[in-house]
Backbone as a chain_set.jsonl record, in Angstrom:
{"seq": "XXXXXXXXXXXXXXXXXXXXXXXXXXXXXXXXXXXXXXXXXXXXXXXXXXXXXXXXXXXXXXXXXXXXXXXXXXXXXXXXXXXXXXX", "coords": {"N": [[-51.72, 64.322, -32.417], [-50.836, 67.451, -31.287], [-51.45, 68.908, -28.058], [-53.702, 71.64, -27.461], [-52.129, 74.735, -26.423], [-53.85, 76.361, -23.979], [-55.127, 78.451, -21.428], [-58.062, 78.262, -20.695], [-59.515, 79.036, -18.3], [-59.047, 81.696, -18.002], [-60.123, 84.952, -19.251], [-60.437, 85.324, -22.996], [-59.742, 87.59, -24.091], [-57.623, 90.45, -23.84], [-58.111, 92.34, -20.775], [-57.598, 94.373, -19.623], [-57.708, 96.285, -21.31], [-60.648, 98.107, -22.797], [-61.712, 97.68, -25.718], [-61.043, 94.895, -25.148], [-62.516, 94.39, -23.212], [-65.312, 94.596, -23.829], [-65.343, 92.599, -25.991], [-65.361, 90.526, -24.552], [-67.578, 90.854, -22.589], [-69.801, 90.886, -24.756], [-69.586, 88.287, -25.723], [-70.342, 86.577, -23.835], [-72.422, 87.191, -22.951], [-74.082, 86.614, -25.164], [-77.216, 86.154, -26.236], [-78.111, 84.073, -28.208], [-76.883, 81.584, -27.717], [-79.194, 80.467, -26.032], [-80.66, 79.351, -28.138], [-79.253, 76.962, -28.829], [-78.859, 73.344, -29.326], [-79.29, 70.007, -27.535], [-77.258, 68.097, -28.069], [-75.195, 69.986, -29.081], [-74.469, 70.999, -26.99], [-73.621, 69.221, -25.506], [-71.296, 67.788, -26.717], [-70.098, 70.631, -26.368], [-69.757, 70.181, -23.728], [-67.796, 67.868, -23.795], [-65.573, 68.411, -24.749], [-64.495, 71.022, -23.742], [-64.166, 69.953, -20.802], [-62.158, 67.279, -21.785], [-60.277, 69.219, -22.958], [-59.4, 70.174, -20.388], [-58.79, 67.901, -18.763], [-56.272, 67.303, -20.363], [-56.328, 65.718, -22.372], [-55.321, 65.39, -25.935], [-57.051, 66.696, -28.889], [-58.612, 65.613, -31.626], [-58.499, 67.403, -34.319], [-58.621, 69.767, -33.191], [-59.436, 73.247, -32.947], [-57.595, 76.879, -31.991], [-59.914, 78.661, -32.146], [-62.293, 76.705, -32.411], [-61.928, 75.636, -29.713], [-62.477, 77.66, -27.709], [-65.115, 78.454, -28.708], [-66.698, 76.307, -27.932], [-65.936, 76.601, -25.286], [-67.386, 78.925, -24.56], [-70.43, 78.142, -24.792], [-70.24, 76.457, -23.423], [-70.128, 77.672, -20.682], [-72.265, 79.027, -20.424], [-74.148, 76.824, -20.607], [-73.629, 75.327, -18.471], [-73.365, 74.977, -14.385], [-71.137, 76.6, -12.762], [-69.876, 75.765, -10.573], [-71.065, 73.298, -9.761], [-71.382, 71.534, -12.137], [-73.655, 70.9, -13.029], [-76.043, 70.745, -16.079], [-77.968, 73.787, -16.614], [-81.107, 75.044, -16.051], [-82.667, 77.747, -17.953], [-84.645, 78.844, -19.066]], "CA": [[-51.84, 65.768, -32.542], [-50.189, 68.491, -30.083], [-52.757, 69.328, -27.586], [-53.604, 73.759, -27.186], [-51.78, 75.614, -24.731], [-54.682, 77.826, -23.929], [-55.8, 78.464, -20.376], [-59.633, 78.973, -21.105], [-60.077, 79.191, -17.329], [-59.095, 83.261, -18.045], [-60.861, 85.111, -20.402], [-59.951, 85.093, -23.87], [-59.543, 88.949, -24.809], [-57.211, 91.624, -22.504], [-59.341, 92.954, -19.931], [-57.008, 95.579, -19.061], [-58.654, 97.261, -22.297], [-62.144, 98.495, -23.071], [-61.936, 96.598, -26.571], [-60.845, 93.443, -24.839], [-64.279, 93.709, -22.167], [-66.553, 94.755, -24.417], [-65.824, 91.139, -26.844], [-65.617, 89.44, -23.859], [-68.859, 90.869, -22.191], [-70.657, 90.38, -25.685], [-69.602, 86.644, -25.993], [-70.409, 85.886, -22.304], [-73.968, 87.549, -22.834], [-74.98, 85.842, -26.543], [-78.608, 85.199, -26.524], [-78.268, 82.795, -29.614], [-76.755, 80.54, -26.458], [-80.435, 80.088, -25.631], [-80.814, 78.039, -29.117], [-78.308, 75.65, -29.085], [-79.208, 71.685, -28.942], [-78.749, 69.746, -26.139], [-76.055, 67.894, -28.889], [-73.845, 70.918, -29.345], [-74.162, 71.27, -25.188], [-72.862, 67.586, -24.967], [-70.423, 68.127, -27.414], [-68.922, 71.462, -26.129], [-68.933, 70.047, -22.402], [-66.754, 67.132, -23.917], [-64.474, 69.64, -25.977], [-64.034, 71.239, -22.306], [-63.211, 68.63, -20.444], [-61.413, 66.865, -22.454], [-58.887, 69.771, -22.461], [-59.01, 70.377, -19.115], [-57.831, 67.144, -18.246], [-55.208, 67.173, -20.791], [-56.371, 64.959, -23.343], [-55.566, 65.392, -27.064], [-58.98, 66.867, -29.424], [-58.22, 65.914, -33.241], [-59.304, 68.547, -35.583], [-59.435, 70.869, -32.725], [-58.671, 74.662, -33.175], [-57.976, 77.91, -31.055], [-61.237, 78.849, -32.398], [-63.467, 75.638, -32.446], [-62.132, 75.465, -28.529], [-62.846, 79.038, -27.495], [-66.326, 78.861, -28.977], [-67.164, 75.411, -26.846], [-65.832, 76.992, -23.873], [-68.07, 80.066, -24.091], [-71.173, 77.731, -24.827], [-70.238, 75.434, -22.124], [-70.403, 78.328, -20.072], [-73.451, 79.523, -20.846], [-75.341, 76.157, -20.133], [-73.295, 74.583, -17.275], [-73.307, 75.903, -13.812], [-69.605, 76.022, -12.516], [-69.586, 74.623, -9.396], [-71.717, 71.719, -9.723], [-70.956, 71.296, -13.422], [-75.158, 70.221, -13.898], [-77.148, 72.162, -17.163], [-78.79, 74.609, -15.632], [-82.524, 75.17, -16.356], [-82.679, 78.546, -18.447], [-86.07, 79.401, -18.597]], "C": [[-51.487, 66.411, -31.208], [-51.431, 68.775, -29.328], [-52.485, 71.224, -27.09], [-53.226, 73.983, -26.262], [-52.58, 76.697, -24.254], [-54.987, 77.601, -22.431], [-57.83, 79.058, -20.816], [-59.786, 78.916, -19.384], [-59.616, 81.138, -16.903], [-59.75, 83.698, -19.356], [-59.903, 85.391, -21.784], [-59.166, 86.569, -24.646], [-58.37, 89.792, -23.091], [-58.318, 92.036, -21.719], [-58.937, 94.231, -19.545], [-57.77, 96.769, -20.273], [-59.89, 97.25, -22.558], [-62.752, 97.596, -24.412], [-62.411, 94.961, -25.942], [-62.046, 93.129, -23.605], [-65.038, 93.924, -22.848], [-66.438, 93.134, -25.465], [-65.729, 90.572, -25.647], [-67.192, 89.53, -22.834], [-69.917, 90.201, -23.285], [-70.58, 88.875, -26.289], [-70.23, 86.426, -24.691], [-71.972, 86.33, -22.477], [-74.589, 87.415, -24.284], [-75.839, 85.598, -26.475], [-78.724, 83.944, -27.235], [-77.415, 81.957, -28.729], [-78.169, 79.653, -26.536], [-80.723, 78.469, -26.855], [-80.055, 76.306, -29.395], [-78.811, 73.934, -28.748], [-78.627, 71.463, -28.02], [-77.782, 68.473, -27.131], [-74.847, 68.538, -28.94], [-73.475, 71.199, -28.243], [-73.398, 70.539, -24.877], [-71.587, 68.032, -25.391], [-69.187, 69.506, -26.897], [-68.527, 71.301, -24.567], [-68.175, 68.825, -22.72], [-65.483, 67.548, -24.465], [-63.849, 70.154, -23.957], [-63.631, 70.758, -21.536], [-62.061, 67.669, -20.435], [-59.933, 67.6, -22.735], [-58.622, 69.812, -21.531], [-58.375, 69.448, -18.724], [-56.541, 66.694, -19.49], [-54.985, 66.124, -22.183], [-56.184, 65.706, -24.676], [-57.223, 65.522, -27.779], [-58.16, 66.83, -30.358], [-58.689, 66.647, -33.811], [-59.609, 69.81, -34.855], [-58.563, 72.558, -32.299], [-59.242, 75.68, -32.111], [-59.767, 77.918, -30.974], [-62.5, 77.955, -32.155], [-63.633, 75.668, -30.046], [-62.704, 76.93, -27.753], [-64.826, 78.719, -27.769], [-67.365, 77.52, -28.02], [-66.735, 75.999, -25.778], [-67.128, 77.853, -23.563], [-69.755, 79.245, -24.017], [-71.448, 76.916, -24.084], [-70.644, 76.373, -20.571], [-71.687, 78.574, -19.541], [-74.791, 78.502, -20.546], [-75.001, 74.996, -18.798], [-72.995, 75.116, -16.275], [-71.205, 75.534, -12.989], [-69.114, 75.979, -11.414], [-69.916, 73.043, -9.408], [-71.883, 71.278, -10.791], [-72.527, 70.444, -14.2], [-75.561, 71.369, -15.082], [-77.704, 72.919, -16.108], [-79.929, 75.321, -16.049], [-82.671, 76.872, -17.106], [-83.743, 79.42, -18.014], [-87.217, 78.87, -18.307]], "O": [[-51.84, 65.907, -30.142], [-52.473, 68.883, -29.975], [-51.514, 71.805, -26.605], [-53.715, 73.612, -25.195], [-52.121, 77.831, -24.115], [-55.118, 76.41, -22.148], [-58.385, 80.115, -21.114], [-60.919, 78.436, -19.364], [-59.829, 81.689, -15.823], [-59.893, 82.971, -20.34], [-58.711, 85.655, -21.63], [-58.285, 86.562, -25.506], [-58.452, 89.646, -21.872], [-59.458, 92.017, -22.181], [-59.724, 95.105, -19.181], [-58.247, 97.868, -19.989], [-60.359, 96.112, -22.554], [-63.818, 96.981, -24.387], [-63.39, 94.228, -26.086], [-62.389, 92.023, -23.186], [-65.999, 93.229, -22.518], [-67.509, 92.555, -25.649], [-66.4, 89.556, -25.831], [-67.793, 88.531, -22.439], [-70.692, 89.291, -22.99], [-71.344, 88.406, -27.132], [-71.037, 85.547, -24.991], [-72.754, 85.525, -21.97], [-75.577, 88.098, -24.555], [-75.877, 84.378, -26.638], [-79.352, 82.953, -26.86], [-77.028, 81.169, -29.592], [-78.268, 78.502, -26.96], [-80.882, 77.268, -26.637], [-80.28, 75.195, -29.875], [-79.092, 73.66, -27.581], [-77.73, 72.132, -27.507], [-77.672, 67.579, -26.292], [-73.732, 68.019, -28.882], [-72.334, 71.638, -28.092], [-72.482, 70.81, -24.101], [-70.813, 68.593, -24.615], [-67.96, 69.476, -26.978], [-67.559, 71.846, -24.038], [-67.663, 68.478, -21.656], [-64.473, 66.846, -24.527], [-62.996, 69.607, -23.259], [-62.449, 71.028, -21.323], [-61.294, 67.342, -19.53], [-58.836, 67.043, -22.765], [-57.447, 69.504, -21.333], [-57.281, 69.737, -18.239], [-55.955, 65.627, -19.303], [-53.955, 65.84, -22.795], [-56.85, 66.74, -24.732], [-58.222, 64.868, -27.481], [-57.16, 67.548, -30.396], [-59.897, 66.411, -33.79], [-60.355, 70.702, -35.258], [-57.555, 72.838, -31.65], [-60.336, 75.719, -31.548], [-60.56, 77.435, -30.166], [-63.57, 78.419, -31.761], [-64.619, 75.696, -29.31], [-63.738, 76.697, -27.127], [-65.617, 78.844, -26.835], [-68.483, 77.746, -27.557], [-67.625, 75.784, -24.955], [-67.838, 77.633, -22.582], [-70.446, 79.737, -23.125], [-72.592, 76.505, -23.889], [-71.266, 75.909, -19.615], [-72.074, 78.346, -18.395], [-75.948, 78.864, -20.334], [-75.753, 74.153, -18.309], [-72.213, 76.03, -16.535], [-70.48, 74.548, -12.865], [-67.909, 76.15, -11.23], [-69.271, 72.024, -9.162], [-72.699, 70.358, -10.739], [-72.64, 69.781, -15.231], [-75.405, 72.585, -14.972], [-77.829, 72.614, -14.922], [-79.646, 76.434, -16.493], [-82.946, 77.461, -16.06], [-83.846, 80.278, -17.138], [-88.16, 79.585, -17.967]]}, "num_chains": 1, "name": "protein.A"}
């Protein structure tokens, strides 16, 4: 399978427009983050990764990758790539 040409290291929406910050503020600040298993954490920092260095994801779409990025976000700190204690 082709692997995505997406840069997820920019955000996903225009920024130059008011539309395109307001979905990208309201993904980046999801509460329902908070819930997620520490399964779907694993899972979307291997989805991340895994593109980043260039590897092939089978079954894996704009969408499926987009939504592990933003959740990878959300519980990994991005320098030192540890979970990072919430609350």
């Amino acid at each position: 399978m082709a692997q995505l040409k997406i840069n997820i290291d920019e955000p996903r929406y225009d920024q130059s427009t008011y539309t395109g910050r307001a979905k990208h503020f309201f993904i980046t600040t999801n509460p329902l983050n908070l819930f997620a298993s520490g399964q779907a954490l694993k899972d979307a920092r291997d989805i991340v990764e895994k593109h980043r260095s260039g590897q092939a994801i089978l079954n894996l779409t704009e969408d499926k990758l987009w939504k592990a990025k933003n959740l990878y976000d959300s519980a990994f700190h991005p320098d030192t790539k540890e979970k990072m204690f919430i609350l």
